[in-house]
N, C-alpha and C positions, 0 to 999 in steps of 0.2 A: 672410040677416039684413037689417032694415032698416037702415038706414046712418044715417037720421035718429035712432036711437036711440044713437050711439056716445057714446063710446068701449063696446065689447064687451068684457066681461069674460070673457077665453079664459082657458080652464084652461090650466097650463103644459104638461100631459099633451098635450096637441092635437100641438102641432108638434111634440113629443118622439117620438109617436108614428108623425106622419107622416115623419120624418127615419132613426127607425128602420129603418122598413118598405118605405122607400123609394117612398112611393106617387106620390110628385109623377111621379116616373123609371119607372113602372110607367104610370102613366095615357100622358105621353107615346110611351113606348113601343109601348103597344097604338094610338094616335092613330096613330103612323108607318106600323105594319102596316096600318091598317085603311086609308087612301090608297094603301099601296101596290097590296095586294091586292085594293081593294072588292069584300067578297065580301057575295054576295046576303045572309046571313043575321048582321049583324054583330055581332047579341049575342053568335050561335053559336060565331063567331069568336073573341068577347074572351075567353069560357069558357074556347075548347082553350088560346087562348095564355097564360091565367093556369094553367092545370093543367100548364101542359108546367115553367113556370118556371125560365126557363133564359136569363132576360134579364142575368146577372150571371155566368154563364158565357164559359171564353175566346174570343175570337172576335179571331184574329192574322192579320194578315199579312204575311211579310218577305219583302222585294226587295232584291236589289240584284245585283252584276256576276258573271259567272263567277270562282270563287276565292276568290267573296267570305266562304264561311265560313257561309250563308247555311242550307244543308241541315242541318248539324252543331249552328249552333245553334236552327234549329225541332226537333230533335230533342231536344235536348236538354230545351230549354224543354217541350215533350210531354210528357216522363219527370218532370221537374220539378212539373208542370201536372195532371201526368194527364190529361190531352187527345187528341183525334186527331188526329195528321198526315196531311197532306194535298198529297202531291206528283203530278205528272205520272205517276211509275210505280206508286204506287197505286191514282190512279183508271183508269189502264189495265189496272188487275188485277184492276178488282173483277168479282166470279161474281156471274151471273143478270142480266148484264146487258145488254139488246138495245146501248142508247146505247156502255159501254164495247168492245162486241165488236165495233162499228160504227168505232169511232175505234183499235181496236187495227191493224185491218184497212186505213184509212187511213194509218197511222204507218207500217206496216212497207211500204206502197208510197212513201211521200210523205217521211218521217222526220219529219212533223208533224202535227197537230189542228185543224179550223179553229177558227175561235174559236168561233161560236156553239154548236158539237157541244163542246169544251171548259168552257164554260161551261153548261153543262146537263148536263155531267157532275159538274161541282164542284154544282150544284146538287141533282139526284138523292143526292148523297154526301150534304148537309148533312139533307136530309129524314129520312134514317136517327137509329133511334134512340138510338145511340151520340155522335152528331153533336149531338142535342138536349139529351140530359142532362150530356154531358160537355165540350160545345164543339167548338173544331177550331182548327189552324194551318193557314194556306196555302202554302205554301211555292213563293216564285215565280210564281205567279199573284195578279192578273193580269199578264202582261207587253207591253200595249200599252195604247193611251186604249180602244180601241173593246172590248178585254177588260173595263176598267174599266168601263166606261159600259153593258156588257150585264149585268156581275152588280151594279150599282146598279139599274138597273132592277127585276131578279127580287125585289129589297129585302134581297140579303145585304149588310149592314150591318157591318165589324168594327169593333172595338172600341179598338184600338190596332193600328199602322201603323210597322214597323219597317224602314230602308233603309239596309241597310249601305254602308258608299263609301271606296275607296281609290285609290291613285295606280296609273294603269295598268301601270308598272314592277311594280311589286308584284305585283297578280294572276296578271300574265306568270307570274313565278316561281313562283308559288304554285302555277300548274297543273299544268307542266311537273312538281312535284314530287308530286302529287294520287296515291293511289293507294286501294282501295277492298278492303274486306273482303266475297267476294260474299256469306258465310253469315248477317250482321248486317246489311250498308249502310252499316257505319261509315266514314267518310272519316278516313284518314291521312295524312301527310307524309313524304317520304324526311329531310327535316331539321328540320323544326316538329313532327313528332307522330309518329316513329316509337315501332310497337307495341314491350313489351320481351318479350311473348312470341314464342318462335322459331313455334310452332304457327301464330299469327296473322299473323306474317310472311311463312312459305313459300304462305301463301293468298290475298296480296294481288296482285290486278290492276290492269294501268293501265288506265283507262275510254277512253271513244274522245273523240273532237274535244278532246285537250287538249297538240296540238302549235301553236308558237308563232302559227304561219298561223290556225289555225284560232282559238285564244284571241285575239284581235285581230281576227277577222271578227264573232265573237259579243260584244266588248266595245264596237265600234264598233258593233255595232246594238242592244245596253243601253243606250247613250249618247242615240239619236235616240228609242228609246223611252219611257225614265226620266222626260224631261224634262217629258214630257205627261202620264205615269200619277199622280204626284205630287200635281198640283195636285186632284186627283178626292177627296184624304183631307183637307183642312182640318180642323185642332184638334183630330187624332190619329195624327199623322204624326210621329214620333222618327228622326230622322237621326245615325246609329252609324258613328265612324272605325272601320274593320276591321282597320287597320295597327296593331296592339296584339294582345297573346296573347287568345287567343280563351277562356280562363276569365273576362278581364275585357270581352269584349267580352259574353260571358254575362250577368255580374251586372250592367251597365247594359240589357241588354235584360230580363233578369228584374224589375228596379228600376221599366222603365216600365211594365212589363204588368200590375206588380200597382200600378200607379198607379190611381187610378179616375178617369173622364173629371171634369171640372167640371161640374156639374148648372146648368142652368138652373131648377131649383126654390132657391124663395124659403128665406133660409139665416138664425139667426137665432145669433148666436155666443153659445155658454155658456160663459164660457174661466174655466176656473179654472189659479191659475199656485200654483203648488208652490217651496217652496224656505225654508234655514235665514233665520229671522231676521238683515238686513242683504244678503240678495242681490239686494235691488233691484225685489222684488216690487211695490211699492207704485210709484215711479215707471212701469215699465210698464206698470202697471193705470191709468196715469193718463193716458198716451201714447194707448193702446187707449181708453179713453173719448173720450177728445177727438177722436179721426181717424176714429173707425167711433159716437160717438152711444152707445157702451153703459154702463149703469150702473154706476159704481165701486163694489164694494162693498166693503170692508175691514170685516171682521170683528171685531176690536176697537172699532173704530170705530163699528159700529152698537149695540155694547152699550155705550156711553157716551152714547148720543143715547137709547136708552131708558130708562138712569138719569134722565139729565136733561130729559126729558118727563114723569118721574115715571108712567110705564106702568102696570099690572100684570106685567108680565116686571119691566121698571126697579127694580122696588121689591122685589122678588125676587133681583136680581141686586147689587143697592147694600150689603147686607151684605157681599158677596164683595171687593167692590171697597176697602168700607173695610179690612176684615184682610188685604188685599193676595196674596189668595187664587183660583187658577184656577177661573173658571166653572165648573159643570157642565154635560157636551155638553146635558143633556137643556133648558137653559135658551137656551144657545146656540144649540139649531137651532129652539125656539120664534122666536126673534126673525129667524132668519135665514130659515127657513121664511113666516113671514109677509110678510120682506120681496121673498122672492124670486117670490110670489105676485100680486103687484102690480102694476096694468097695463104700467108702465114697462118692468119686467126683461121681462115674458112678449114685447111687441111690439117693445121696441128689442134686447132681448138684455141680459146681464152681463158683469163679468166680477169672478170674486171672490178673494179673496189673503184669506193669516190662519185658514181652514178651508177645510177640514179639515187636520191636523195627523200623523192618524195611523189606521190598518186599521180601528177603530172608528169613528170620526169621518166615515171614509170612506163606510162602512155606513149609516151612521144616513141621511145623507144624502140617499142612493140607495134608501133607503128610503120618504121622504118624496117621494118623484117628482123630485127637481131634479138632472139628473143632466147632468154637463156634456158639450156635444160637440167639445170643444179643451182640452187638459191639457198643461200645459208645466212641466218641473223643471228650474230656473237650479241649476244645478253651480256652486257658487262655496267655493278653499280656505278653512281654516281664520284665516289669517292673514287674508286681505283681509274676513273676516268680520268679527274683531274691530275692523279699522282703521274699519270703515264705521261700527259701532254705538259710537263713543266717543262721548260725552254723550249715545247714547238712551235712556229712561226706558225702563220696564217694561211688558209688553204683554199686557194681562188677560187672553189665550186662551194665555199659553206654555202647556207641555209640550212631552213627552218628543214628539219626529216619528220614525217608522222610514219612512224615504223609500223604501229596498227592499220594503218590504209594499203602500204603498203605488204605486210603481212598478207591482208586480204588480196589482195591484187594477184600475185605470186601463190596460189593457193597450195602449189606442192613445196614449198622454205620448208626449211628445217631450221628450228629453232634449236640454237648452241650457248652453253653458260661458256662465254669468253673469259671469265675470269678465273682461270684456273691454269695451268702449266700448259706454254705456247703449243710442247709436243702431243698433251694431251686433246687438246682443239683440233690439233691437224689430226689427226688421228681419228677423229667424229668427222673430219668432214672429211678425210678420205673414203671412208667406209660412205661415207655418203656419196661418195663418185662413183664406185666400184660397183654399187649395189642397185640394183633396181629398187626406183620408188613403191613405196605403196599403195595398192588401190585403193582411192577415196568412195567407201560405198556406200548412199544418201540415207 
């Protein structure tokens, strides 16, 4: 486009579309591969990597000490995820394969893998087609810098970066008490997590290298390795206390993985905020203009400025207003449609309070193309409703609101206790602008 011709009149549709589809995060993406891999033919290239599409698939890593809990919850998270895990005794297991029958054969003289044969094994693994459509955990790799820095190179990339950590007292314990079910893999506790079946019990083993000596030779060399592996994951590295029941050490690794990273594509806020008349809708939409530049729009509000320009909506709408009578949507999203059309809203963003109201309102809407990508419901009771709306007049778009329908409808809202200190609200819904949503995973 020439530039000398601005302002541009974009359709709202444009970034809506690009936001959906995530193409900003698609073109980068294929940019990364195409460096890493420079392969001769790089059309050829972006083709397979848009057909594979598997750029939003999981791609995990978790590290951290012996005892750490670390196995149990990549497992977990697999079963959760639907994913493939990806530990030391799988890819020594896997059939048809020169590289893994080469490093089995190592192990069982040496009791280890060098790195770069370990690493072309987790690589050969991820080429599989299982590994493409469904993703993978790594469980425990890599576990040194130069591990790190050989599967950056091959361009495996994860997604999110998990390192559990607790006080070495602890793990001590922990291992000592370690015992394994060989027919699953499951890891139990003689005192944390003993099974209550007798069946699953007479078949537990204790695993080897988890006497005190040995738990303390392998935590003191997690210690000198961790320190360096670390710094290789910048701004997607989650560090997890392990010293807590390991259901809740689950749900914060689960909470970050279905986090989505921060996009460096251009982001342009449509925040509509939800909530009964007097929850404060209106000063936060006014907070959020002023600090991020976006348009206020309050919806009452814009059908009083069309009365009083004397419109054709205005002149439309000005019967309703004298017999003190609720619009109808179909006038309402005339004015609102048009305003949200507008070069302001499309380039700086909005953010709108007042409508929609209700599952219909909602529809219409989202009909018309303007479909927000930030929704916030201020929860505020009954009482401090009424306390807030003493001397407010009447507001030409009331009706009946079902915020449950609505709720559903909006399935990424975030739900906010409005009744609390205004700064502290805005402060919940900033972070809820700033932040990429999280993944809903069925």
């Amino acid at each position: 486009m020439d530039a000398t011709t601005g302002p541009h009149r974009i359709p709202p549709e444009m970034p809506q579309y690009g936001e959906r589809h995530h193409v900003f995060e698609m073109m980068q993406s294929m940019l990364e591969q195409l460096l890493i891999h420079q392969p001769k033919d790089p059309l050829q290239f972006m083709i397979e990597h848009l057909h594979r599409n598997n750029d939003l698939v999981p791609k995990i890593v978790i590290l951290g000490p012996p005892a750490s809990g670390k196995t149990t919850i990549a497992m977990w998270l697999a079963k959760h995820l639907k994913t493939n895990l990806l530990t030391m005794d799988s890819l020594l297991a896997m059939d048809h394969s020169e590289l893994a029958e080469g490093a089995r054969r190592h192990y069982e003289r040496k009791r280890s893998v060098p790195s770069m044969l370990l690493v072309r094994l987790v690589q050969e693994r991820l080429l599989q087609d299982d590994c493409i459509s469904r993703g993978w955990i790594l469980d425990g790799i890599p576990e040194t810098r130069e591990q790190a820095m050989m599967v950056q190179t091959l361009g495996i990339t994860p997604r999110h970066v998990i390192a559990l950590s607790a006080p070495d007292t602890v793990l001590i314990e922990r291992n000592l008490g370690k015992r394994i079910d060989p027919q699953t893999g499951e890891i139990y506790h003689t005192t944390f997590d003993w099974p209550p079946e007798p069946e699953v019990q007479n078949r537990l083993v204790v695993p080897e290298g988890i006497s005190e000596r040995e738990t303390v030779q392998r935590l003191l060399r997690h210690h000198r390795n961790i320190v360096r592996v670390l710094p290789s994951y910048p701004g997607v590295l989650k560090v997890i206390g392990a010293d807590q029941p390991c259901v809740d050490v689950f749900y914060q690794a689960l909470t970050y993985v279905q986090t989505n990273r921060r996009s460096n594509a251009p982001f342009t806020p449509r925040v509509l905020l939800c909530g009964p008349v007097g929850s404060g809708k209106s000063l936060q939409a006014g907070l959020l203009a002023q600090k991020y530049g976006l348009v206020n729009l309050c919806c009452g509000q814009l059908l009083k400025e069309a009365v009083a320009d004397n419109s054709r909506q205005g002149k439309a709408i000005q019967p309703f207003f004298e017999k003190e009578m609720t619009v109808p949507d179909s006038l309402i999203l005339k004015v609102l449609s048009q305003r949200l059309s507008q070069h302001d809203c499309v380039h700086r963003g909005w953010v709108l309070h007042g409508f929609p109201r209700d599952l219909d309102q909602a529809r219409l809407l989202d009909s018309v193309g303007h479909k927000p990508n930030r929704v916030f419901f201020l929860n505020v009771p009954l009482d401090s409703v009424i306390e807030r709306l003493t001397l407010r007049r009447t507001d030409p778009v009331t009706g009946e609101r079902n915020s449950a329908e609505l709720e559903e409808f909006y399935k990424q809202a975030i739900t906010l206790n409005g009744d609390q200190d205004p700064y502290t609200v805005f402060e919940y819904i900033e972070s809820g602008i700033t932040h990429p949503l999280p993944q809903r995973v069925p």
